[in-house]
N, C-alpha and C positions, 0 to 999 in steps of 0.2 A: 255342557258337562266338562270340557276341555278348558273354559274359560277359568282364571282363578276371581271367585266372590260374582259369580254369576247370577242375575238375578232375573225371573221370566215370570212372564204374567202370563198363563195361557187365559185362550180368547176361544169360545164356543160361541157359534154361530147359527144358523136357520132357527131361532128361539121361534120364528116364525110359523114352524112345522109342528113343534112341540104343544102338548098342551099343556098348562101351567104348573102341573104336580109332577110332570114327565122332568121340566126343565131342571128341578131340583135333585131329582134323584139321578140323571145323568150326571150334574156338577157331580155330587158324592164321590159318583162310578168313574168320571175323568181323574180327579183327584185322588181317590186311592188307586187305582191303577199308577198313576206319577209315581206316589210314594213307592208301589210294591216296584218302580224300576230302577228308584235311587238305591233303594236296598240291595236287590239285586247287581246290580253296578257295585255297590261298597263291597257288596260280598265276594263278588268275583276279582276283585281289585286284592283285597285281603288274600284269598286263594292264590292270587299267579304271583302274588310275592312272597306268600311263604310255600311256593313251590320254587325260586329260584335261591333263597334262601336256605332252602334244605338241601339243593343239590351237590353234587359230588363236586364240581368245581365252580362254586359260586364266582368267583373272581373273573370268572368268561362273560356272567353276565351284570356286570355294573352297571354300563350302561341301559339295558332293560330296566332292572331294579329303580336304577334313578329317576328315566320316567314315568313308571310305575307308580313309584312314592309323590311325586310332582301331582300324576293326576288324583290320586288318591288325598292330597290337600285341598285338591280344589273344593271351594265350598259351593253349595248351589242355593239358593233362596228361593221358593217354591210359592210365589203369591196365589190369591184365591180367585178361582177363575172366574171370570166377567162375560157373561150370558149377552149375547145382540142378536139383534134384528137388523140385517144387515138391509133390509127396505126401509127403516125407519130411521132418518136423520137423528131422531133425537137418540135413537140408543148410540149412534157414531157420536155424539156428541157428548155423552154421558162415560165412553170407551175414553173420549181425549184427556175427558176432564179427570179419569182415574188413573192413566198414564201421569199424567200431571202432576197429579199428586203426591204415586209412588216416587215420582224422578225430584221431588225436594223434597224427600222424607233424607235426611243428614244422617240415618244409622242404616240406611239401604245403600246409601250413595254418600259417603263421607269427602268425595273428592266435587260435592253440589257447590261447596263452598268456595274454591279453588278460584282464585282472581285469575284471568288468561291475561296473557302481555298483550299490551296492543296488535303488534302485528299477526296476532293470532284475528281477529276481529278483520284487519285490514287486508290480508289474503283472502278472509272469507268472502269480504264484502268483492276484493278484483277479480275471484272465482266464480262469485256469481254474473258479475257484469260479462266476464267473458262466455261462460253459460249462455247467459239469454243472446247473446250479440247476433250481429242480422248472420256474419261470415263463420259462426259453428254450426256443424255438421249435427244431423237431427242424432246420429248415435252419440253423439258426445265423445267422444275417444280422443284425446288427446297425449303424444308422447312425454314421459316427464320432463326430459330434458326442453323441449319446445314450452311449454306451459310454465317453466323457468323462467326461460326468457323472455317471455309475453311478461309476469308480474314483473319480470327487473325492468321492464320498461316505464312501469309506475312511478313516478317522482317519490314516494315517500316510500316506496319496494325496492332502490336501485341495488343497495346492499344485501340482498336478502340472497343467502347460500343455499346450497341443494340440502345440505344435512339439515339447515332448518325448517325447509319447504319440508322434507318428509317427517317430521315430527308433527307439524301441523295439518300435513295431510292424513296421519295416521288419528288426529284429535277432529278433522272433518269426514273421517270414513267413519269412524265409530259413534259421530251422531248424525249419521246417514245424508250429509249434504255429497257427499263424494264418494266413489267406491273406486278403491285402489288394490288390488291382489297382493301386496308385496313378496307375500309369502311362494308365490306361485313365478319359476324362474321363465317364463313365458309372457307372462303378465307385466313382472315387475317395472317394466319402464312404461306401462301404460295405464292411464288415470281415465275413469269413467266421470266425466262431468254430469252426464246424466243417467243416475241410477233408475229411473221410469223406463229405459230406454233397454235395459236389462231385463229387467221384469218383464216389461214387454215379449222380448225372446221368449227369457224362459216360459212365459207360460202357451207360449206357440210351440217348445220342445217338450217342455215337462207337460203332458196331459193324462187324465186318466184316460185308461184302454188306450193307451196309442198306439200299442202295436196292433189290435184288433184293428183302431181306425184307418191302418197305413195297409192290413191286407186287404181291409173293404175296399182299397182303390185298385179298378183297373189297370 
C-alpha cells in the first residue's frame, strides 16, 4: 500500500481442505474483504488530510500533509486470487505459470520492457557465483563494502563503483535474487546473499501461538 503502482496477486491456499463450491465462495469473501480495505484506507487517508487541512495552523504540518498526499497516490492493482493445493505440483506449477504471465502483461509492468545494461546481468551473474562458492557462509551476509571488492576483482567489474553496485542491488533486491535493507540504518551496509536463509529465521521467529509455544516450555 506504501508502494507507488503496486501490483499483488493474493494466493489462497489448503484448496485441499475445501470442498469445491466452498473454494469459490471464499475467493469472493477474500476479495471483497480486499476491496472493503482499500476503501477504507482511501477513506481514512482523505479524512487525516482534511483534518490537517482544516486546522488552525496548517503550515506546522507540511510535512504530514505531504506524505499523506504521497501515499494517497499510491496506486494499488488488486489481481484475482489464485486458489492451490499446496500437495499438488501441478497447482505450484499452474501458481508460476500465472505469475508469469501477470509479470509480462506491458500495462501491469510497463518498465517489462526495459533493456538492463550489461553490467546489470554481469553483477548478477558474479553474485550468484559468489553465493554458491565453497567459502560463503550458509547465512549469506555479506558487508557492502567487502562484496565491492570481491566483484572489483572480476576482469570486466574492475571499474564498477559503489553508487552503481547500489542501483543494481536495489534492481536485484526487488526481483528477489538479493535482499538488501537500505532503508534500515542497521542494516544498510549489509547484503543478504541468501534470502532462503531469512525466511528460514523468520519462520523459526514468526510462528503462530508462539507465545503459548515458549510458556509451554519448562
Amino acid at each position: 500500500m506504501r508502494v507507488p503502482n503496486s501490483v499483488v496477486l493474493p494466493v489462497g491456499t489448503h484448496v485441499d481442505c475445501c470442498r469445491e463450491e466452498e473454494v469459490e465462495e471464499k475467493r469472493r469473501d477474500i476479495m471483497a474483504k480486499i476491496a472493503a480495505m482499500q476503501a477504507e484506507r482511501k477513506s481514512n487517508l482523505a479524512h487525516f488530510i482534511n483534518n490537517l487541512e482544516s486546522s488552525e495552523e496548517p503550515r506546522f504540518y507540511v510535512d504530514q500533509w505531504e506524505r499523506l498526499k504521497e501515499m494517497e497516490s499510491c496506486t494499488l492493482t488488486i489481481l484475482n486470487l489464485v486458489a492451490v493445493n499446496c500437495t499438488d505440483h501441478r497447482d505450484i506449477k499452474k501458481l508460476e505459470a500465472t505469475i508469469l504471465e501477470h509479470v509480462k502483461n506491458e500495462e501491469l509492468f510497463p518498465e517489462v520492457v526495459r533493456v538492463l545494461p550489461p553490467v546489470y546481468r554481469q553483477v548478477e551473474a558474479a553474485i550468484v557465483d559468489i553465493a554458491q562458492s565453497e567459502e560463503m557462509a550458509d547465512h549469506g551476509m555479506m558487508d557492502l563494502q567487502y562484496l565491492l571488492s570481491r566483484l572489483s576483482q572480476c576482469k570486466h567489474l574492475a571499474n564498477l563503483g559503489r553508487e552503481l553496485l547500489q542501483d543494481i542491488l536495489r534492481y536485484l533486491h526487488r526481483i528477489g535474487l538479493i535482499v538488501w535493507y537500505e532503508d534500515i540504518k542497521h542494516l544498510e551496509s549489509t547484503v543478504f546473499l541468501q534470502p532462503t536463509f531469512l525466511i528460514t529465521m523468520f519462520k523459526l521467529l514468526v510462528r503462530y501461538r508462539l507465545v503459548q509455544q515458549l510458556e509451554n516450555i519448562s
